[in-house]
C-alpha positions as YAML, in Angstrom:
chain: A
units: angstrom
residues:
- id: 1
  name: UNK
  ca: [-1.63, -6.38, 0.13]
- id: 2
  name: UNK
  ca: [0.48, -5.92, -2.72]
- id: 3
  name: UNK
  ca: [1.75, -2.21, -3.43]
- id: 4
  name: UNK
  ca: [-1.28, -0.85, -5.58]
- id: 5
  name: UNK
  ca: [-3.80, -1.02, -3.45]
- id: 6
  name: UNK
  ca: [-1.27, 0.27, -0.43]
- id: 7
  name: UNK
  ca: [-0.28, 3.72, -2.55]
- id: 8
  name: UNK
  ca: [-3.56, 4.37, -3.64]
- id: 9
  name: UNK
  ca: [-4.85, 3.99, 0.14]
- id: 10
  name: UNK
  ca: [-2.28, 6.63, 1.25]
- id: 11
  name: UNK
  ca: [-3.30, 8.79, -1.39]
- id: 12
  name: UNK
  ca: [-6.67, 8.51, -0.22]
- id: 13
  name: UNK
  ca: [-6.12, 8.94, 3.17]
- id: 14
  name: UNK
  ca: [-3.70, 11.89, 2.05]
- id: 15
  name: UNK
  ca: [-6.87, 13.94, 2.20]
- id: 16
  name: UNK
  ca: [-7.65, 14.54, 5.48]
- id: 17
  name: UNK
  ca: [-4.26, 15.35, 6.23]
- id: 18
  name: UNK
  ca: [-2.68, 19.10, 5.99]
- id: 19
  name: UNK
  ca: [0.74, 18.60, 5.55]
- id: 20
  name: UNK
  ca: [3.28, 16.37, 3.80]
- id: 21
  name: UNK
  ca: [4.51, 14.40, 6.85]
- id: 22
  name: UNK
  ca: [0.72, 14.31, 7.89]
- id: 23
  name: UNK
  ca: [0.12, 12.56, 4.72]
- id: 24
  name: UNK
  ca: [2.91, 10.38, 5.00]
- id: 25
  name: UNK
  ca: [1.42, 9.64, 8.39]
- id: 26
  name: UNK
  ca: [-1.35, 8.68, 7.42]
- id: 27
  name: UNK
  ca: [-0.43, 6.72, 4.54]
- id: 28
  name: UNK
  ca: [1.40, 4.27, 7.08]
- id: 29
  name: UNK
  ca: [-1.64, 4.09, 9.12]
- id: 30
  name: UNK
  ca: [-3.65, 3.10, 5.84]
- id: 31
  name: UNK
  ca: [-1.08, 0.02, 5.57]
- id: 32
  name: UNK
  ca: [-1.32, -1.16, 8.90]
- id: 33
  name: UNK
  ca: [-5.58, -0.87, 8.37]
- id: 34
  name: UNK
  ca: [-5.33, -2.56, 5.07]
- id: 35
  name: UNK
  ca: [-2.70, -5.33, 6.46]
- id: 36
  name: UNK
  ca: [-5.61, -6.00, 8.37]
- id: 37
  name: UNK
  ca: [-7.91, -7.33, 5.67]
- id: 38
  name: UNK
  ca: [-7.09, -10.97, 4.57]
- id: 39
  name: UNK
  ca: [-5.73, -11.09, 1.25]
- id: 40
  name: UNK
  ca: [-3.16, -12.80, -1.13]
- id: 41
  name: UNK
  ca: [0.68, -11.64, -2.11]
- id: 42
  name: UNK
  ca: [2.85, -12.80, -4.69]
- id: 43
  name: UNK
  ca: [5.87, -14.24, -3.97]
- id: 44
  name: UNK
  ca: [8.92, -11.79, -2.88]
- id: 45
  name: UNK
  ca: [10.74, -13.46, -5.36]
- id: 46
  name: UNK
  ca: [8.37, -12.97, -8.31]
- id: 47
  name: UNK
  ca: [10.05, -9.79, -9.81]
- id: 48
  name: UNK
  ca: [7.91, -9.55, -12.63]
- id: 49
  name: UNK
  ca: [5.17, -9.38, -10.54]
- id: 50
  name: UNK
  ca: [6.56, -7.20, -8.15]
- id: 51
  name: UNK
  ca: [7.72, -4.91, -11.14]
- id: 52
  name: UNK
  ca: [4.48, -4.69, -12.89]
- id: 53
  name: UNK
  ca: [2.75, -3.64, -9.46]
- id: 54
  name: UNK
  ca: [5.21, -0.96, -8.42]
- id: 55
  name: UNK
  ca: [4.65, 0.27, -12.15]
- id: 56
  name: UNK
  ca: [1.23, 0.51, -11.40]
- id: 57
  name: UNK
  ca: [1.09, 2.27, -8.34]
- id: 58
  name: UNK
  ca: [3.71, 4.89, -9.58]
- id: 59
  name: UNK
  ca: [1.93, 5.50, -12.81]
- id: 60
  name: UNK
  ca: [-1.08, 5.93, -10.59]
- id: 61
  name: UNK
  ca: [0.24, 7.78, -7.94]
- id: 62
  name: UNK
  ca: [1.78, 10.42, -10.21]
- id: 63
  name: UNK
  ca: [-1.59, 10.98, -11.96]
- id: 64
  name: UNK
  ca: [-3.51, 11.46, -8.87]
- id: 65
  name: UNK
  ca: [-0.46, 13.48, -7.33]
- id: 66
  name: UNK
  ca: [-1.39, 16.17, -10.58]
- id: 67
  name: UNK
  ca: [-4.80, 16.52, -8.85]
- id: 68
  name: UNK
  ca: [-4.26, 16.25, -4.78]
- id: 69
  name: UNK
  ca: [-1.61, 17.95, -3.45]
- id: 70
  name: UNK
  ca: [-0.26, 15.43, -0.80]
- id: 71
  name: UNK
  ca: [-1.46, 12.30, -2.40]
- id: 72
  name: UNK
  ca: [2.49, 11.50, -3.44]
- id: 73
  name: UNK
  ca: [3.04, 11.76, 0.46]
- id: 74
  name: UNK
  ca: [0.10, 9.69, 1.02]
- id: 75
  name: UNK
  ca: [0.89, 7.02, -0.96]
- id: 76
  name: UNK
  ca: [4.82, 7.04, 0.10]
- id: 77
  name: UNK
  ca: [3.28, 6.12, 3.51]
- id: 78
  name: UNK
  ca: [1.23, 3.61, 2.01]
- id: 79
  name: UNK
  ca: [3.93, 1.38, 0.65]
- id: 80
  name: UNK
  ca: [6.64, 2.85, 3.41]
- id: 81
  name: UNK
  ca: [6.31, -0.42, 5.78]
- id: 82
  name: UNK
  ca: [6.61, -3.24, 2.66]
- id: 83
  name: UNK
  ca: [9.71, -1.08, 1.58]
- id: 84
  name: UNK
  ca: [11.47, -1.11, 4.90]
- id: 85
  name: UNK
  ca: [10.47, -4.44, 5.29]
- id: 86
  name: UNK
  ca: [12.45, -5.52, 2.36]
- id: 87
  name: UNK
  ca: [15.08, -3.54, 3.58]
- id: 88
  name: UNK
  ca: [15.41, -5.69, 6.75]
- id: 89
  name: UNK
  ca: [15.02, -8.85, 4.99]
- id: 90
  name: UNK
  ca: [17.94, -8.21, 2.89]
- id: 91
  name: UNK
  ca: [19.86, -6.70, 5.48]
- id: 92
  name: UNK
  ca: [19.29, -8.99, 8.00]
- id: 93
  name: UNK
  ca: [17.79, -6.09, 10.48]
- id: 94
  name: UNK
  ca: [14.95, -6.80, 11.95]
- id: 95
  name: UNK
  ca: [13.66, -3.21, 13.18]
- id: 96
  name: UNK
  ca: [10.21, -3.21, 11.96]
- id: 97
  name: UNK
  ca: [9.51, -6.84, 10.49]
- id: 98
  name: UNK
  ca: [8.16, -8.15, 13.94]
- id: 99
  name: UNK
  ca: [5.57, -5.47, 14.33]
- id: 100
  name: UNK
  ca: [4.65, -5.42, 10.28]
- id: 101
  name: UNK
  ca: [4.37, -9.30, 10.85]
- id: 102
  name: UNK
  ca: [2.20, -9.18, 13.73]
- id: 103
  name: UNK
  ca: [-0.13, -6.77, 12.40]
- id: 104
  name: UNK
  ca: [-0.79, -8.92, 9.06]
- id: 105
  name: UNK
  ca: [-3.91, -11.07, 9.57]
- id: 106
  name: UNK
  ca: [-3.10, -14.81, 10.25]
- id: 107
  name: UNK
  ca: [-6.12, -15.51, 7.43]
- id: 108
  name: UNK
  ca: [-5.06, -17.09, 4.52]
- id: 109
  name: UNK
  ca: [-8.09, -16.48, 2.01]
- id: 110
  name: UNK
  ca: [-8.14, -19.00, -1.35]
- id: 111
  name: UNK
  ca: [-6.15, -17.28, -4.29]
- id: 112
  name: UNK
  ca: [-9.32, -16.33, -6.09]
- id: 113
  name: UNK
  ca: [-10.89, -14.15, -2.98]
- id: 114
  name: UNK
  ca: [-7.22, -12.83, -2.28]
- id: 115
  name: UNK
  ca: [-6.43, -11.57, -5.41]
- id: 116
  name: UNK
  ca: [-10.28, -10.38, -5.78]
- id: 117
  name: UNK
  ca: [-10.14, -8.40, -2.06]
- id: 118
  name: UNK
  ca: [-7.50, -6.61, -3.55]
- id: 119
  name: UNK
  ca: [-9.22, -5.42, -6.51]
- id: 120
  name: UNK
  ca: [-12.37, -4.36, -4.48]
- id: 121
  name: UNK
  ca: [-10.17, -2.18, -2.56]
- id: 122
  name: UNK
  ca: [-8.20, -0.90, -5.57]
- id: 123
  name: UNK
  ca: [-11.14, -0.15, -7.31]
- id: 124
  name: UNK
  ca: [-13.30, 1.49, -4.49]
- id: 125
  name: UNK
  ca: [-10.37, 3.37, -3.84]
- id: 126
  name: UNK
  ca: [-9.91, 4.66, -7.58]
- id: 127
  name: UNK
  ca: [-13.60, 5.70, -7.54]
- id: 128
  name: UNK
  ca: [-12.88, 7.87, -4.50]
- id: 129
  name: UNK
  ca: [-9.84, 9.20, -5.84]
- id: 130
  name: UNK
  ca: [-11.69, 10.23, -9.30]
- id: 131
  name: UNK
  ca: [-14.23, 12.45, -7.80]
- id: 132
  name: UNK
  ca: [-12.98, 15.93, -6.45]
...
């Protein structure tokens, strides 16, 4: 899943935890669930793309951070594994990347349902996160 849908899951899942490193917790645990689901990336290389969706879920995350107190933890944890992923890719390290790799589903979906699984879950998500 691309990094909108993975903040605003840790934000999400922010809620049921009490603390900041219970929130960042649980924000991982969202992106290993959400991994799960088959679904479409862009390209690693595509930095627009990657620049517009990291827009996104800051610009999100820092609006719903005004209203939950640990959502910014939450959704730290949610994009936590794709960031040290990159890491180790341009590094060379490869700490994390087997587990992150074996946890993806092995389901390539068409483009269309993808791209559309993503919004489903970004939008579901946003509806949750609205209501108090």
């Amino acid at each position: 899943m691309i990094a909108t849908p993975h903040a605003l899951a840790g934000a999400f899942a922010s809620r049921f935890a009490r603390t900041p490193r219970g929130a960042l917790a649980v924000g991982v645990i969202s992106h290993l669930a959400l991994d799960r689901i088959p679904h479409t990336d862009y390209a690693l290389d595509n930095r627009a793309a990657m620049v517009a969706d990291l827009a996104a879920a800051t610009l999100l995350t820092g609006a719903l951070a005004r209203r939950h107190r640990l959502a910014a933890a939450g959704a730290l944890g949610g994009v936590l594994p794709d960031v040290a992923m990159m890491a180790e890719l341009r590094t060379g390290l490869r700490v994390t990347l087997p587990l992150h790799h074996a946890n993806h589903t092995s389901i390539e979906p068409p483009v269309v349902v993808g791209v559309l699984t993503q919004l489903i879950t970004a939008a579901v998500l946003l509806t949750r996160l609205h209501r108090r």
